[in-house]
KEVO-364165 format. One record per residue: y negated, x, z negated of N, C-alpha, C in turn. Coordinates in steps of 0.2 Angstrom, whole numbers, padded with zeros to 4 digits, always signed. Atoms other than C-alpha are relative to their C-alpha. Example, Ala and Ser with C-alpha at 12.3 -4.5 7.8 and 13.67 -1.06 7.14 Angstrom:
2
+0006+0004+0000+0022+0062-0039-0006+0004+0000
+0006-0004+0001+0005+0068-0036-0005-0004-0003
This chain:
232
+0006+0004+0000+0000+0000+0000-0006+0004+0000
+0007-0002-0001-0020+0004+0003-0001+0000-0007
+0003+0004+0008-0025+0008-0016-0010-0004+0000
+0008+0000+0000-0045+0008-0010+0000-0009+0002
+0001+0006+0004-0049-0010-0015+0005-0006+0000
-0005+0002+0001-0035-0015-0020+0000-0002-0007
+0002+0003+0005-0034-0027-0036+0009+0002-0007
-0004-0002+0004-0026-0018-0052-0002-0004-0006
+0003+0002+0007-0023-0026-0069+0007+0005-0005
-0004-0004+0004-0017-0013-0083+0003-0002-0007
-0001+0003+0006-0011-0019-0100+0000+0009-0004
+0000-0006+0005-0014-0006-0114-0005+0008+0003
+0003-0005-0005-0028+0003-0103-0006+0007-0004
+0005-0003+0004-0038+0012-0119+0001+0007+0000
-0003-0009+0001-0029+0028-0121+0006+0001+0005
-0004+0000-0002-0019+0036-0114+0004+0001+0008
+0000-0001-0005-0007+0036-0099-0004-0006+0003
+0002+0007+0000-0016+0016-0098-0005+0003+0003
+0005+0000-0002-0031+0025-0098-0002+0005+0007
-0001-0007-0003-0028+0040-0086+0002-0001+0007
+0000+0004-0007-0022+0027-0071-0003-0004+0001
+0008+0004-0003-0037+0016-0073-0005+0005+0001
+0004-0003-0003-0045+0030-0071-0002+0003+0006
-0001-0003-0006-0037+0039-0056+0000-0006+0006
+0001+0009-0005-0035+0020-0046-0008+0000-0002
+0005+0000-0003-0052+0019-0049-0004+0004+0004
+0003-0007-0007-0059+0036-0040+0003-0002+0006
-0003+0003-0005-0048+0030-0028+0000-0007+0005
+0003+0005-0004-0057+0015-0022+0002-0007-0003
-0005+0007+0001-0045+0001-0032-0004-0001-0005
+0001+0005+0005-0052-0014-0044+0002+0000-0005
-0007-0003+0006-0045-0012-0060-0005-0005-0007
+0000+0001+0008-0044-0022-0077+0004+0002-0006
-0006-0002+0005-0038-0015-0091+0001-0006-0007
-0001+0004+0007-0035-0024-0109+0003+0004-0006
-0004-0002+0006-0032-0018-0126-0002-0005-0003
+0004+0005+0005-0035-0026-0144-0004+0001-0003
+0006-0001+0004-0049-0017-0150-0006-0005+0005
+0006+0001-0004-0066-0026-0141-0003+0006+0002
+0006-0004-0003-0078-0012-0143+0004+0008+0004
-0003-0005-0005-0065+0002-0135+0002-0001+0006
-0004+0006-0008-0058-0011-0123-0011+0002+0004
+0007-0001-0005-0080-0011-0117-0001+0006+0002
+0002-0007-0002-0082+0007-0119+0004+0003+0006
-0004-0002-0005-0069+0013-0110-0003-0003+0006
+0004+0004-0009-0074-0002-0095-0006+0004+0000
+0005-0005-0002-0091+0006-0096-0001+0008+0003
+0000-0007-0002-0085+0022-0094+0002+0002+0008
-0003-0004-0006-0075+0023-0079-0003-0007+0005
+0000+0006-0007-0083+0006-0070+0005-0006+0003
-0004+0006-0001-0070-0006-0071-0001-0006-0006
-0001+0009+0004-0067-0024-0080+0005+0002-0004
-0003-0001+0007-0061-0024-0098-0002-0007-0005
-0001+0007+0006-0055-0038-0111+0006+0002-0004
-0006-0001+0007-0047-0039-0127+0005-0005+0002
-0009+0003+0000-0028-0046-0128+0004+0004-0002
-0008-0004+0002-0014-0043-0138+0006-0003+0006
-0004+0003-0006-0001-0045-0124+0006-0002-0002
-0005+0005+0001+0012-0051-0136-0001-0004-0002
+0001+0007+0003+0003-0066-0139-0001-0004+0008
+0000+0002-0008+0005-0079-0123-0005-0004+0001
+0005+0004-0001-0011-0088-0126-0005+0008+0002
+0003-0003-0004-0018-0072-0123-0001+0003+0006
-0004-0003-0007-0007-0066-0108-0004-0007+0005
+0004+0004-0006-0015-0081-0100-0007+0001+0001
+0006-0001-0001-0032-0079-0105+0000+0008+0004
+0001-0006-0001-0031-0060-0098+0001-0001+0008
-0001+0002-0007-0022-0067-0081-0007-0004+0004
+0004+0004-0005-0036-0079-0077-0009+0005-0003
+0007-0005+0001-0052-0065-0082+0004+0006+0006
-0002-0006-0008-0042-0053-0068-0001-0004+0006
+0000+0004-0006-0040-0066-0057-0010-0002+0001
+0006+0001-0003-0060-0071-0059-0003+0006+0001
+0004-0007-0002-0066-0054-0059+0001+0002+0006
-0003-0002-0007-0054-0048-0046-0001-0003+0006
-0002+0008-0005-0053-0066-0034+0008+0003+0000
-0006+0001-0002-0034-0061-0035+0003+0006-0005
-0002-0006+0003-0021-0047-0039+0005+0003+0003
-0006-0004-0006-0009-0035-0032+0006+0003-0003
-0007-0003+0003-0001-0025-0044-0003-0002-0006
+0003+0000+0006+0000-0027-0062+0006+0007-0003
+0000-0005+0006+0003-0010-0074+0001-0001-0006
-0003+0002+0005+0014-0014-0088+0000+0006-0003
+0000-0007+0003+0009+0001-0100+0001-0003-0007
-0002+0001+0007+0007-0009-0118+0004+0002-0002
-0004-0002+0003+0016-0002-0129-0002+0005-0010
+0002-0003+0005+0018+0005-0147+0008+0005+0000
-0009-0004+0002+0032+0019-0155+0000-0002-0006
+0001+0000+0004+0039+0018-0168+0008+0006-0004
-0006-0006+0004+0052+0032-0180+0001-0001-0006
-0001+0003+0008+0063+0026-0194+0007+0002+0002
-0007+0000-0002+0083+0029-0196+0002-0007-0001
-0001+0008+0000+0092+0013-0195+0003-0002-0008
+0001+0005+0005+0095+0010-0211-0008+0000-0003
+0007+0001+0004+0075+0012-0216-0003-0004+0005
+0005+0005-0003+0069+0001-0202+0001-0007-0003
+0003+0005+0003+0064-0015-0209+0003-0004+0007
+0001+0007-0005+0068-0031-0199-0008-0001+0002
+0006+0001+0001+0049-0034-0200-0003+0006+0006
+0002-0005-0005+0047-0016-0190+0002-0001+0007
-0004+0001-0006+0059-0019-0177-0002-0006+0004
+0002+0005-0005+0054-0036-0172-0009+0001+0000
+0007-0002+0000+0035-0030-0172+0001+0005+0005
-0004-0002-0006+0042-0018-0158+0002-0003+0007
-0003+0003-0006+0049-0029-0148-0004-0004+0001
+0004+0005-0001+0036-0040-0149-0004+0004+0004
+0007-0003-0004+0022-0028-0142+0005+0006+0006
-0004-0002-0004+0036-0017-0133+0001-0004+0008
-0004+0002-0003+0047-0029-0125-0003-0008+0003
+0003+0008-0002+0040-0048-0126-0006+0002+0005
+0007-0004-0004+0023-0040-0119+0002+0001+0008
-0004-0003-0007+0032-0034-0104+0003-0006+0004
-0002+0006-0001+0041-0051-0102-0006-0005+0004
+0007+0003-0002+0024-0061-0104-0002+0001+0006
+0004-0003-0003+0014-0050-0094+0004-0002+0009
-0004+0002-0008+0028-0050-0078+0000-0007+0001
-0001+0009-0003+0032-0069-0078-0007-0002+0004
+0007+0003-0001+0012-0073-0077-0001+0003+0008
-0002-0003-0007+0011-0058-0061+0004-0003+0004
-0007+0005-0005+0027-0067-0054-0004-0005+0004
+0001+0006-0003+0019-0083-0052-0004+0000+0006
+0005-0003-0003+0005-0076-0043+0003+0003+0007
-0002-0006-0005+0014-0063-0032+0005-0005+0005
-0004+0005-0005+0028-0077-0026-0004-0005+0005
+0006+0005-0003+0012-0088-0021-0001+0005+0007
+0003-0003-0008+0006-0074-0009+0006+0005+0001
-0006-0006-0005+0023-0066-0003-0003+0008-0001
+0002-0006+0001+0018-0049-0010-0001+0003-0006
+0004-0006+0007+0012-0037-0028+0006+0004+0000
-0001-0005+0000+0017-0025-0036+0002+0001-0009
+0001+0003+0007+0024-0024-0053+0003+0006-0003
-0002-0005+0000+0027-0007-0060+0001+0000-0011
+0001-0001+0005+0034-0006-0079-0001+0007-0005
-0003-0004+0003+0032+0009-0091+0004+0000-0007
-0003+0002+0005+0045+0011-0100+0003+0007-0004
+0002-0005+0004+0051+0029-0108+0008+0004+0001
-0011+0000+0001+0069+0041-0107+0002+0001-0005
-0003+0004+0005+0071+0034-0123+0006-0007+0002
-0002+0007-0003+0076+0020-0111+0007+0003+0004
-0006-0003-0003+0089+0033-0104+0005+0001-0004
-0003-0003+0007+0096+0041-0118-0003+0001-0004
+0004+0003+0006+0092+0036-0135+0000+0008-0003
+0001-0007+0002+0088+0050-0148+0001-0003-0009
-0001+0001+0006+0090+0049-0168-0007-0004-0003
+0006+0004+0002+0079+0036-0178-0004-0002+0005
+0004+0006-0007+0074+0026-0162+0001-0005+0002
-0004+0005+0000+0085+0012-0165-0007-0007+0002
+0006+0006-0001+0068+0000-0164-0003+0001+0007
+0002-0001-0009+0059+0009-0149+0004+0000+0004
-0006-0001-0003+0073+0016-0140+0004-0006+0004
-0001+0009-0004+0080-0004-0139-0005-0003+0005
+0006+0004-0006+0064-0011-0133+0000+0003+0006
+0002-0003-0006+0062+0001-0120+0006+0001+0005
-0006+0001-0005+0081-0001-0114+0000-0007+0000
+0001+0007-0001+0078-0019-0114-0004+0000+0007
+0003+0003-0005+0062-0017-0101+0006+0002+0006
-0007-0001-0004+0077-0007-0091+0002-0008+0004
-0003+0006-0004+0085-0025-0090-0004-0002+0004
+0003+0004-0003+0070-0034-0086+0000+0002+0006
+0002-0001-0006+0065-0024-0071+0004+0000+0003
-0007+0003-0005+0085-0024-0062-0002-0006+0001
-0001+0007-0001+0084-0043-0066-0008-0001+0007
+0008+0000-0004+0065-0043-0057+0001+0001+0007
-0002-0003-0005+0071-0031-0043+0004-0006+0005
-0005+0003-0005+0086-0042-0039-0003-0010+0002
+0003+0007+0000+0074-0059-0040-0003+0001+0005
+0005-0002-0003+0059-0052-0032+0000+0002+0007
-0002-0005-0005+0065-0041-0018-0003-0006+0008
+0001+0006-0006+0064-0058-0005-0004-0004-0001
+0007+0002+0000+0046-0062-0010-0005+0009+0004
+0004-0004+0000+0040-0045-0005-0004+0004-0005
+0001-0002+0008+0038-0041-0023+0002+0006+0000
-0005-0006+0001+0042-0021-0028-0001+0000-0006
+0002-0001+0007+0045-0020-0046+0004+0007-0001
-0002-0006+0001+0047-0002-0051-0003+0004-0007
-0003-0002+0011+0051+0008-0070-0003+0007+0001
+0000-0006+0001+0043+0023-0075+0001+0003-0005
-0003-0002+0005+0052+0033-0088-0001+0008-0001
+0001-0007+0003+0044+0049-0096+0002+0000-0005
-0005-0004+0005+0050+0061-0106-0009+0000-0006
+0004+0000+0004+0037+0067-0121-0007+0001+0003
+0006-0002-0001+0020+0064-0117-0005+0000-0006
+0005+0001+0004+0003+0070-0127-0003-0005-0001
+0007+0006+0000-0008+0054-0130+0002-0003-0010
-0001+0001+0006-0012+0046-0146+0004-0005-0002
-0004+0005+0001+0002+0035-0145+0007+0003-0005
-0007-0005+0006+0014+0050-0154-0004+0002-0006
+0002-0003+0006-0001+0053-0166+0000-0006-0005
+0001+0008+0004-0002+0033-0173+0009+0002-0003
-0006+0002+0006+0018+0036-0179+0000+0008-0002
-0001-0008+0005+0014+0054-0185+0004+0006+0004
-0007-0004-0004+0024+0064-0172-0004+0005+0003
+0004-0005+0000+0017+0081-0171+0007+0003+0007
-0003-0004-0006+0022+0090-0152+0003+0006-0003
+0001-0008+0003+0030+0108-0156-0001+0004+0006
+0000-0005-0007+0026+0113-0139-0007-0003+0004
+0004+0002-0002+0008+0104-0135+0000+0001+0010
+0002-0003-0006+0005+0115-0119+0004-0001+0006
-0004+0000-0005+0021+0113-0111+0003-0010-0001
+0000+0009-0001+0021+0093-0111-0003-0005+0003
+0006+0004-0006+0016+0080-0100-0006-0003-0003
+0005+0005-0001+0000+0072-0100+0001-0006+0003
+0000+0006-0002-0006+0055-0097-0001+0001+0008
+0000+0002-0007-0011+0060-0079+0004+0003+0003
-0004+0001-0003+0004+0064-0074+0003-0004+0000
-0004+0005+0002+0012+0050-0079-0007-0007+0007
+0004+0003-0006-0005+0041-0068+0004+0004+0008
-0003-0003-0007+0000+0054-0055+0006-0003+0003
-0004+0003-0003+0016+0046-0052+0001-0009+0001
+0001+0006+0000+0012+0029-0054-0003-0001+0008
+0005+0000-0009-0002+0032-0039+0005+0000+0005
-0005+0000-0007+0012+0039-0027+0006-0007+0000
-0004+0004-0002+0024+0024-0030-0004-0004+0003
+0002+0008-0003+0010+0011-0026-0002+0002+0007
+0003-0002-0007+0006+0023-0010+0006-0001+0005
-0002+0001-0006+0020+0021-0003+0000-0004+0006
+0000+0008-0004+0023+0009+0013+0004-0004-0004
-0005+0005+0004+0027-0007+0007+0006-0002+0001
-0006+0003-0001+0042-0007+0014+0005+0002-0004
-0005-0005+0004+0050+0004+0003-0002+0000-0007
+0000+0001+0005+0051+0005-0016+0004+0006-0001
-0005-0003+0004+0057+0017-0029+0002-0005-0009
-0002+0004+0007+0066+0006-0043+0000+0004-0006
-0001-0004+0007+0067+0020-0056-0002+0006-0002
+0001-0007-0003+0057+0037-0057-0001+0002-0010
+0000-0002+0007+0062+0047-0075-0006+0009+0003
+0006-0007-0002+0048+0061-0075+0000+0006-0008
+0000-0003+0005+0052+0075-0086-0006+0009+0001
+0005-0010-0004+0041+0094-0088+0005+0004+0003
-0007-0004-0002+0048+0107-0082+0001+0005-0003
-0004-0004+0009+0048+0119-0099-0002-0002-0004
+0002+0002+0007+0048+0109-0113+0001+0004-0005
C-alpha cells in the first residue's frame, strides 16, 4: 500500500514502539491517530509529531467506540489500524494474583479483540485495511514468571490466524509482529532493568518493520514477522 495519505489509527501511541510508528507513518506522508489514557500525554505527543490524539482505555468498549468514530471524523475513513496497547507484567505463577492476570488480559488481550472487531466492520464495508497486531516472542516461547503476559500475548497469536483465515476474502491483511526485548518504558513500569541496554532493539525498529509490512503490494502479506537483535 501507498503509506503518503494514508489513514492510520494506533492504539497505545504515547511511548514507545506506539509512539516511534506514529512518528515514522507520519514523515511519511500517512494520517495518524493515536490513543492512550493519559489526556495531557495523549495531546502532547499529538502536538508533537502533527497528528490526532484522544484518550481511551482500549479495554473498555464504550471507549473502543468512542476512539473508532473520532478516527473515522478526523480521518473521513481508515486503512490500517495498529494494535500496539499493551501492558507487562512479571510474577511466578504461584504469586500472580487472579486480579493481575485478568488485568492483563483485559488491556493485553480484550484490547486487541475490541480494537479488531470495530476495524473489521469498517474494512469488510470497503473490501480492504490493514490490521497489523503487536504482540511479543513471549508469544513464541514463554519464559519463567510470564504465565499472565506470556498468555495474553499467545492468545493475540490465535486472534490473528482466526482473522487471517476470516479476512483474507475481503482483501483484509492481518499481520503479527513479535519482538524480542525491546528498550521503552514499558519494561521500566514492571521494573525490568535491560543488562545489555545497547545491544537491544528499540522502538523504531520495531516501527521500521511495521512500515515495510504495510509497503508492501497489497497483494501480498506477511502473517507473522518475529524480529530479534542480532547480539543480545
Amino acid at each position: 500500500m501507498e503509506i503518503k495519505n494514508s489513514k492510520i489509527l494506533i492504539t497505545g501511541g504515547t511511548t514507545g514502539i506506539g509512539y516511534e510508528t506514529a512518528k515514522l507513518l507520519r514523515a511519511q506522508g500517512a494520517q495518524v491517530v493515536i490513543c492512550g489514557r493519559t489526556e495531557e500525554k495523549v495531546q502532547q505527543v499529538a502536538n508533537e509529531l502533527g497528528i490526532f490524539g484522544v484518550r481511551a482505555d482500549v479495554s473498555v468498549e464504550s471507549d473502543v467506540t468512542d476512539l473508532f468514530e473520532y478516527a473515522f471524523e478526523k480521518l473521513g475513513g481508515l486503512d490500517v489500524l495498529v494494535n500496539n496497547a499493551g501492558l507487562g507484567f512479571m510474577g511466578s505463577l504461584v504469586e500472580t494474583s487472579t486480579e493481575d492476570f485478568l488485568r492483563i488480559w483485559e488491556t493485553n488481550t480484550k484490547s486487541t479483540f475490541l480494537c479488531g472487531k470495530a476495524a473489521a466492520k469498517h474494512f469488510i464495508k470497503q473490501n480492504s485495511g490493514n490490521i497489523i497486531n503487536i504482540s511479543s516472542m513471549g508469544a513464541v516461547k514463554g519464559f519463567s514468571n510470564g504465565s499472565a503476559y506470556v498468555s495474553s500475548k499467545s492468545a493475540i497469536s490465535g486472534l490473528t490466524m482466526c482473522w487471517q483465515a476470516e479476512l483474507r476474502k475481503n482483501n483484509i491483511r492481518v499481520m503479527q509482529v513479535n519482538p524480542s526485548e525491546v528498550i521503552t518504558p514499558f519494561a521500566e513500569k514492571i521494573g525490568h532493568i535491560s543488562t545489555d541496554p545497547e545491544n537491544k532493539l528499540k522502538g523504531l525498529e520495531i516501527a521500521q518493520v511495521i512500515f515495510s509490512l504495510l509497503t508492501l503490494n497489497d497483494l501480498a502479506f506477511i502473517p507473522e514477522a518475529n524480529v530479534w537483535a542480532t547480539n543480545p
